[in-house]
C-alpha positions in Angstrom: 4.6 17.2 2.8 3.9 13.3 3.2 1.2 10.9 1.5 0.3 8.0 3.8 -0.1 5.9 0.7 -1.7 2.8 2.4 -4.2 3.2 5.7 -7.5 1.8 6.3 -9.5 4.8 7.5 -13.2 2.9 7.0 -11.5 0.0 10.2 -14.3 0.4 13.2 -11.3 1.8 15.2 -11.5 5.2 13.3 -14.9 5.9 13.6 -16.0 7.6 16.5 -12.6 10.5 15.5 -12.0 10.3 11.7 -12.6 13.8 11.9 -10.0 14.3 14.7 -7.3 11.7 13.1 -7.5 13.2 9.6 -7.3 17.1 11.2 -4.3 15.4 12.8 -2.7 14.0 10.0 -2.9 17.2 7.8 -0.9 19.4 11.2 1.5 16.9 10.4 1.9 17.8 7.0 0.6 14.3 5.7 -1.7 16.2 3.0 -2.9 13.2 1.0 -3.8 9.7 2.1 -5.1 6.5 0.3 -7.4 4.1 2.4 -7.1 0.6 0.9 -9.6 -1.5 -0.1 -10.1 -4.7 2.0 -13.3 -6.4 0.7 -14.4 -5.4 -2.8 -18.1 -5.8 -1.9 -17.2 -2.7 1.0 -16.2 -0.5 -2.1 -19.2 1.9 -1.2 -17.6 2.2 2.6 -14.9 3.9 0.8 -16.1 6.2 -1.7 -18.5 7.8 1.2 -14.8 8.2 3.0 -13.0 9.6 0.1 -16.2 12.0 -0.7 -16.2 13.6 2.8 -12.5 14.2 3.0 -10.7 16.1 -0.1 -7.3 14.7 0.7 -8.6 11.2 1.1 -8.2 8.5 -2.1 -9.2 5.3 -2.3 -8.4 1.3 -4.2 -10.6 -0.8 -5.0 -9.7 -5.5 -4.2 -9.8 -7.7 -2.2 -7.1 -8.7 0.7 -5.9 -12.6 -0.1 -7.1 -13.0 3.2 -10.7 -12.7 2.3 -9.8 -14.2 -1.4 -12.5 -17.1 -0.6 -14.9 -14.4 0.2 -14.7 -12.6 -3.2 -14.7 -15.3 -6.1 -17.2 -13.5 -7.8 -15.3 -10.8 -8.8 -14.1 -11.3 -11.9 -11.2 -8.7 -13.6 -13.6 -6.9 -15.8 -15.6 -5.8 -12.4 -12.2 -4.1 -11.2 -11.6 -2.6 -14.4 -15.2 -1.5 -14.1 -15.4 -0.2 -10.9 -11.6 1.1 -10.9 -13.0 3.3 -13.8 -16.6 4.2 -12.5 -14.6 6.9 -9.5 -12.3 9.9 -10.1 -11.1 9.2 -6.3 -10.4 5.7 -7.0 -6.7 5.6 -8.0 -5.4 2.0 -6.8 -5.9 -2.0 -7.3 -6.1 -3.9 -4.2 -4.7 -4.5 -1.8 -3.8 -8.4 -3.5 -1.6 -11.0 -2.9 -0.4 -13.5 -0.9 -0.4 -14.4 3.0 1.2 -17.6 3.9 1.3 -16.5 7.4 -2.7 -16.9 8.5 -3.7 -19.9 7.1 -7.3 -18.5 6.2 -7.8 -18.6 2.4 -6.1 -21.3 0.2 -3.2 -20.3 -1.8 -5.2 -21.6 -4.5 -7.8 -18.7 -3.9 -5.0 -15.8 -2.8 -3.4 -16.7 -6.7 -6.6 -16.6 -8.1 -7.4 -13.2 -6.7 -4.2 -11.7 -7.9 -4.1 -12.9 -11.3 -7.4 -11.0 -11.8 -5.7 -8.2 -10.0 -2.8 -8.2 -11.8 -4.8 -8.2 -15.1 -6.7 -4.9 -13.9 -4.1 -3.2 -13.0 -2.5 -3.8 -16.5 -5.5 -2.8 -18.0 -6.2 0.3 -16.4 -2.8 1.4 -15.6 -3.7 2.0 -12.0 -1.0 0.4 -9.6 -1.2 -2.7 -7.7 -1.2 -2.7 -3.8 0.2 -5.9 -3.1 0.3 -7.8 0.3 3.1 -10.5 0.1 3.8 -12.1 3.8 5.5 -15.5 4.4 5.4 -16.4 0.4 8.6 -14.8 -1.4 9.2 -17.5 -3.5 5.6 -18.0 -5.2 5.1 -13.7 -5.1 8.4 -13.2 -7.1 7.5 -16.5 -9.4 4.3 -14.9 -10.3 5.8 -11.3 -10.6 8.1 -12.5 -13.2 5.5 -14.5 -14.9 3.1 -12.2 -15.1 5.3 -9.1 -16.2 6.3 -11.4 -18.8 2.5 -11.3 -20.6 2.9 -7.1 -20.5 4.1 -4.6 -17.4 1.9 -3.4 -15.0 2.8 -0.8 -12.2 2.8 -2.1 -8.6 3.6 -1.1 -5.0 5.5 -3.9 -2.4 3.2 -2.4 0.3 4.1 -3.1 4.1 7.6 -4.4 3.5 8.4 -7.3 5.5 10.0 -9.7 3.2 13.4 -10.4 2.4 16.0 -9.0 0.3 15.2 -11.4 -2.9 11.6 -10.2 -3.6 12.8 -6.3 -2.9 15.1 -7.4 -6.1 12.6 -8.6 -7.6 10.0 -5.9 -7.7 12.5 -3.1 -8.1 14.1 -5.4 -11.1 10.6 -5.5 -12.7 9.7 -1.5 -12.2 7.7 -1.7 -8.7 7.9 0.4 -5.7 9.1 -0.6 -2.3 6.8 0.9 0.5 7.8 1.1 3.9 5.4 1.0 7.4 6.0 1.2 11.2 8.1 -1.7 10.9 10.9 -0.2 9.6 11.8 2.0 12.5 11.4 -1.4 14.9 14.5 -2.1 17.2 14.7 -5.6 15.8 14.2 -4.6 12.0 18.0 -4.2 11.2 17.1 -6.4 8.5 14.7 -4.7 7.1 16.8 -1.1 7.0 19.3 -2.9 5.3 17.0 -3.7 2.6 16.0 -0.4 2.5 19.1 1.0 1.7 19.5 -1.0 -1.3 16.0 0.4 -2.7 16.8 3.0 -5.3 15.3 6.7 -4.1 12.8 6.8 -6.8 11.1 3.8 -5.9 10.2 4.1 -2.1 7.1 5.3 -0.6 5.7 5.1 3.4 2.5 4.2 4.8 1.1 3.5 8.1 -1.0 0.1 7.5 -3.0 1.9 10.1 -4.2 1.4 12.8 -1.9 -1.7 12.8 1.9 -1.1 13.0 2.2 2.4 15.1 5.9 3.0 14.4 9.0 3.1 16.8 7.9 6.4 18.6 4.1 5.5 18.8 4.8 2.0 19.6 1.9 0.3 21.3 -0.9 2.8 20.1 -3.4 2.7 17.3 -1.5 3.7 14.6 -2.9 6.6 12.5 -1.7 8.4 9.3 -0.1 11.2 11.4 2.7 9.1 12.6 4.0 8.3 9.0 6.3 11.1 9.6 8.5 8.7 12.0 8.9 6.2 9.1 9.9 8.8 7.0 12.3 10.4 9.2 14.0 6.6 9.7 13.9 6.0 5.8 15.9 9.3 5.3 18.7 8.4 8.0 18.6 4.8 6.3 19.8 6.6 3.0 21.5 9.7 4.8 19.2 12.4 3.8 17.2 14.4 5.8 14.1 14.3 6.8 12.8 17.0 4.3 14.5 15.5 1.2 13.1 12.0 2.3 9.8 13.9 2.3 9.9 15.4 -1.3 11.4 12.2 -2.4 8.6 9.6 -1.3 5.9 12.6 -2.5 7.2 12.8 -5.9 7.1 9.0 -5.9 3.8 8.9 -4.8 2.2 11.1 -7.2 4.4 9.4 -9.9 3.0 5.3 -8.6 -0.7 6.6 -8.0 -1.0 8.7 -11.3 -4.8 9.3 -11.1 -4.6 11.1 -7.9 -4.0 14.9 -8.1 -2.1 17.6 -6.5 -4.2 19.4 -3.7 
């Protein structure tokens, strides 16, 4: 069994075959999967997803690039909301992107401060986005851990070896995508191997990043299993222990959702 712990199942792209693309995913033993909230004000988008599909689970934030967008929302509204649905078991996704130069970093800090301070409060993890910005992500980690813990996930890693320190230093989980099984992501496997076993969990991003095997299709939750299977020769398991490792993780990180 696998969780596809990050995917985006409400994208346009899914639409017309959700059906189809979830039927797939559970053939391929991916039993549970969190879609991840984009756009907080799209929160209902989800929930109608999650309340269709038993094995589906949702967050609940805003990506730092839309930050601008979402101003309004204070902490107290994630806390609220985050509380209001039993199939709500995430913050996010948060953070910072450096790389598209669409929201101020002054806005993307903003937005995950108030994240941050949700995620303490209600004990749910933090799905962070962190892309071309190490140095201010880890600054504020550390800062922010400082005022009181709070779990989170290094979703989509892409970074470098520094900020997997980091969040493994300050009790978060390392989660890896398509990316890692990438001809040219040597780099990134190496970092891999230096993330303890009980702190890594896969995701698809999907539909963006269709790992090594699927490479140039719409990715889907189904093909998580190729990450997993490149994570396990990364630490010289197999495929199967990889699998009950990054499970057990991923009921351990996302604590509110259950066992089906």
């Amino acid at each position: 069994m696998l969780i596809d712990t990050h995917c985006h199942l409400d994208f346009a792209e899914f639409e017309a075959e959700r059906d189809d693309i979830i039927a797939r995913a559970h053939a391929a033993s991916v039993k549970q999967m969190i879609t991840i909230s984009t756009r907080v004000h799209k929160l209902g988008d989800l929930l109608a997803i999650t309340e269709k599909y038993p094995s589906v689970f949702c967050s609940v934030g805003t990506h730092p690039n839309n930050a601008g967008e979402e101003l309004d929302i204070q902490t107290e509204d994630l806390v609220r909301l985050a509380n209001s649905h039993e199939k709500i078991v995430a913050i996010g996704e948060a953070g910072l992107d450096y790389f598209y130069d669409t929201q101020t970093p002054a806005d993307q800090k903003t937005g995950l401060q108030r994240h941050i301070a949700a995620a303490r409060e209600t004990g749910l993890p933090l799905v962070i986005h962190s892309r071309s910005a190490d140095e201010d992500m880890a600054e504020i980690l550390r800062e922010e851990s400082g005022k009181g813990a709070f779990p989170f996930i290094l979703h989509c890693f892409s970074s470098g070896a520094e900020l997997a320190r980091v969040g493994v230093e300050l009790g978060g989980y390392v989660s890896f995508s398509g990316i890692l099984t990438f001809p040219k992501s040597e780099d990134i496997r190496e970092i891999a191997k230096t993330v303890p076993l009980d702190r890594l969990l896969v995701e698809t991003d999907a539909p963006f990043l269709a790992p090594k095997r699927w490479r140039g299709k719409r990715n889907e939750p189904s093909y998580v299993i190729n990450t997993a299977e490149v994570l396990a020769e990364v630490h010289g398991l197999s495929y199967a222990e990889m699998a009950d490792i990054t499970t057990e993780n991923a009921f351990r990180c996302f604590s509110k959702m259950p066992r089906l």
